[in-house]
N, C-alpha and C positions, 0 to 999 in steps of 0.2 A: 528353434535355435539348436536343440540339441542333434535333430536330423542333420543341420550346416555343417556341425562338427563332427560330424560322423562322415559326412560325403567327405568334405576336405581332409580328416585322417585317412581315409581310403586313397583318396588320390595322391599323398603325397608319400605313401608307400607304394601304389602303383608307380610314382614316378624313382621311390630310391630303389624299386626293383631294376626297372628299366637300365638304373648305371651300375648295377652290377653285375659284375662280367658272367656272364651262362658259362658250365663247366660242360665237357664235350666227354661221352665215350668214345672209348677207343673204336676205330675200325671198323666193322662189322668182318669175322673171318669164317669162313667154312668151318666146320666141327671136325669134317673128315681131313681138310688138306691140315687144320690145326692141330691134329691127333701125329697126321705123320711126319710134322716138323717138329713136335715134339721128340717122337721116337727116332727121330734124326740125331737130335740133340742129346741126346741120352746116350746113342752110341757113341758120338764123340767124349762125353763125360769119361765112358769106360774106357774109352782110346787113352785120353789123356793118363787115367790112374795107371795104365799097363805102362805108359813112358815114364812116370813120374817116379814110382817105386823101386824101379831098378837102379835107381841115381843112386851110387856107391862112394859117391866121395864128391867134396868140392873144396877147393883149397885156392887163395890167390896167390896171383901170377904177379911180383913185381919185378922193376928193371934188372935187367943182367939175365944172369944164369938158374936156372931154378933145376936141383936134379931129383929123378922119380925113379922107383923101385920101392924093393920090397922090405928093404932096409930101412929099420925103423929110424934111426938118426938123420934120414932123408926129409928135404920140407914137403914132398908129397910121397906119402906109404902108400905103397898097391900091394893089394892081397899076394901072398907068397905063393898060390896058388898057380898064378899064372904070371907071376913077372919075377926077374933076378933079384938079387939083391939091387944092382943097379941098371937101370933099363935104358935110361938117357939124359938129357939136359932140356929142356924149355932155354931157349936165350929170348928175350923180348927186349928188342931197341923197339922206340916208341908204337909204330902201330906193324910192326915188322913182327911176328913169331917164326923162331927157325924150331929145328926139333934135330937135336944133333944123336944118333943113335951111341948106346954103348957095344961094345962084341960082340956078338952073336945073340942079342936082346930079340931079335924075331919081330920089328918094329914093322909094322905096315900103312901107308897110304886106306883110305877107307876103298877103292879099289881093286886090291889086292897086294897093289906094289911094294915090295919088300923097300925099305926104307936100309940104306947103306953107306949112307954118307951127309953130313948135313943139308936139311931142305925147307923151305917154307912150307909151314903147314899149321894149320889151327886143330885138325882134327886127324889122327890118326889111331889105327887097332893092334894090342898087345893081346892076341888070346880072345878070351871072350871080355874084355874090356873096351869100351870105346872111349878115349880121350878129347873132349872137347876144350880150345878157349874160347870164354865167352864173353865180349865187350858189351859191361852195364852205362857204361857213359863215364864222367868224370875221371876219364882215364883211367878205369881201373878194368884190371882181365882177371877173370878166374877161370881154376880149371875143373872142370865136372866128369866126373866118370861112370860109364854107365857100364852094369853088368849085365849081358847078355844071359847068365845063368841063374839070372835070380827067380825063383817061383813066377812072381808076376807077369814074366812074358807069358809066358806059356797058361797060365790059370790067375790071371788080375781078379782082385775080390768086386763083387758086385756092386757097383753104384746104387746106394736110395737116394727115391726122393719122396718130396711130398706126392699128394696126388693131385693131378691137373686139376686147375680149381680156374675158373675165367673170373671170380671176383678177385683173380690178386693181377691181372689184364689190365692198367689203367692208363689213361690220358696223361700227359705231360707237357707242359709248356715248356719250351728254351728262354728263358732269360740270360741273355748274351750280356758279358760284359762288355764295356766301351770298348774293350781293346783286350786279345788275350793277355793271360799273363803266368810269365815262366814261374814256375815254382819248385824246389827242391823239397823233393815229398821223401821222407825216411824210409828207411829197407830194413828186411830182420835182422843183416849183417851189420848195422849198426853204421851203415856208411848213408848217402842217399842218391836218388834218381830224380831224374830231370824232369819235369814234364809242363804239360801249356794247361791252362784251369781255363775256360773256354766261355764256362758259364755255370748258371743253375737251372736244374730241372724242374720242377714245382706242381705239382702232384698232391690228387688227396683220396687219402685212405682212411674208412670207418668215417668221412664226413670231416678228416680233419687235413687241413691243406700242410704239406710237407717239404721240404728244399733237398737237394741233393749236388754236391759241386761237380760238375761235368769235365771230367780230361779228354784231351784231343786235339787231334794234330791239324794245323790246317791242310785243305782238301780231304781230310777222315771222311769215310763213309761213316761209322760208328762211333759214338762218343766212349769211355773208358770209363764206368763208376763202381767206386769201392765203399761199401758199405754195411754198420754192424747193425746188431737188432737185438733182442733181448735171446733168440732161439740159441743164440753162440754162446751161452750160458748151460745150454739143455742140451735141444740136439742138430745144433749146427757146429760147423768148424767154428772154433773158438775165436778166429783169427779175423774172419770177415768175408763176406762172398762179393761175387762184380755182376754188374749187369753192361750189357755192349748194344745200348739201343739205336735205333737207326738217326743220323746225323741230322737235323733241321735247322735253320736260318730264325736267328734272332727274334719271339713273338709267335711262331709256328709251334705246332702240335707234334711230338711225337709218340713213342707207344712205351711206357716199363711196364716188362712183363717178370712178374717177379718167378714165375713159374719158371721161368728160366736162367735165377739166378744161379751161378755155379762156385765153384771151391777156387780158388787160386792153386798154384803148384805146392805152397807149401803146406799146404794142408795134409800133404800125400807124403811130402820126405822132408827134413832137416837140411838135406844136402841142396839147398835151392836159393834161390834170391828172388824175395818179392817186395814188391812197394808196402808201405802202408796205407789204412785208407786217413783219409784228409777227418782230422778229430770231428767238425761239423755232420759228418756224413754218420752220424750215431742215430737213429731210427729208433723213437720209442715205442711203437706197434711192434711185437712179435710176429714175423713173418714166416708163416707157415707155409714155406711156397719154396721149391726150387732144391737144390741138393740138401744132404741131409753128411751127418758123419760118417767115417766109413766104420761100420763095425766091427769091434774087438773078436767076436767071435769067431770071424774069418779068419785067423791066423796070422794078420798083419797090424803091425802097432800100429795105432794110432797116435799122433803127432799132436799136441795140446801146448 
């Protein structure tokens, strides 16, 4: 009798094995081609900090007239360095930006053209100043200014990271919602941005099965995910990093590789607009894997 019930416990764990679902690793990849798509990736990190740092101002752009110089009573100050007291006008009628110059302001076209009379333009150079507007959505414009003279072009501090680890490499299932759905996800600026929440990614790390909500556009080759972890306490951006994994069909596999999680812009400058990530996307495992802070030692604040 008791051998009966020892065959039938066996079998009927063999059979609750059977309907639970097998977990997949990821991929199998080359060591070598996966070493120098990392080190791809890494020069892009450095790329980004070298554009990021030199953001010298950002300021919003609303209806009418907006006027720029070096005059502090102006809605957008530029350093006196390289701009007049008054430089010119921003006009913006709804998705129209003109740039009406002041006298002898030295306004240029990013081609060289001396700007001399009012003209459409979202982006023009004072100096070593570049002026962009930039359209976050909900009709709102801001204007960002980069300096050409700031340390960073020329000598950006060094990107860390962890070190390439393939147990942070894992499988992910797409769990699609029935139907995307738009969401108004918050920004540092305290306004927010638009975006499609597409699904969940569902992943397990140390043996324990995880969710993550996936943004993305339809037709995206890459999904958008933002998410925090305990290391943004220590030694990550305090803010949150993203992973951009490859885009799959509702029940299919993809790959988060956490080794190539990166910083957002604002980690790098104040002067920037970022989403926030979706509260859910909070990661109780400390992820040791993917960019790291930039350190103080280098010469450049770091942004917390």
């Amino acid at each position: 009798m008791n051998s009966t019930r020892a065959l039938v416990a066996v079998v009927l764990a063999l059979l609750a094995g059977c309907g639970r679902e097998s977990w997949p690793d990821p991929p199998v990849i080359d060591l070598a081609t996966y070493e120098a798509e990392y080190a791809s990736w890494r020069e892009q990190q450095q790329e980004l900090v070298g554009a990021v740092l030199p953001i010298a101002g950002l300021w919003p752009l609303a209806e009418g007239e907006t006027a720029f110089g070096a005059d502090a009573s102006l809605p957008i100050v530029l350093p006196s360095s390289v701009s007049p007291s008054r430089a010119g006008v921003f006009r913006r009628e709804g998705t129209t930006i003109t740039v009406i110059p002041a006298t002898d302001a030295n306004l240029r076209l990013p081609d060289g053209t001396r700007i001399d009379r009012a003209v459409e333009a979202d982006h023009i150079v004072l100096g070593k100043l570049r002026l962009v507007v930039d359209d976050v959505g909900d009709d709102r414009r801001w204007v960002s200014a980069w300096d050409g003279d700031h340390p960073a072009v020329e000598r950006p501090p060094t990107v860390e990271t962890y070190p390439l680890d393939k147990a942070w490499r894992v499988a992910a299932r797409f769990d699609a919602f029935d139907a995307p759905k738009p969401v108004r996800v918050p920004d540092v600026r305290g306004g927010f941005m638009n975006f499609v929440a597409a699904g969940e990614l569902v992943f397990r790390l140390n043996g324990e099965e995880m969710r993550l909500t996936a943004l993305g556009e339809p037709g995206g080759e890459q999904f958008f995910v933002m998410f925090k972890d305990p290391t943004n306490l220590t030694t990550t951006y305090s803010g949150y990093r993203i992973l951009t994994p490859a885009v799959v069909r509702g029940g299919e596999w993809t790959v988060l590789d956490f080794n190539f999680a990166f910083n957002p812009p604002c980690a790098y400058s104040k002067y920037t607009l970022c989403p926030l990530p979706p509260p859910e996307n909070q990661l109780q495992v400390a992820v040791e894997a993917g960019v790291k802070r930039l350190p103080s030692a280098q010469g450049f604040p770091v942004l917390e």
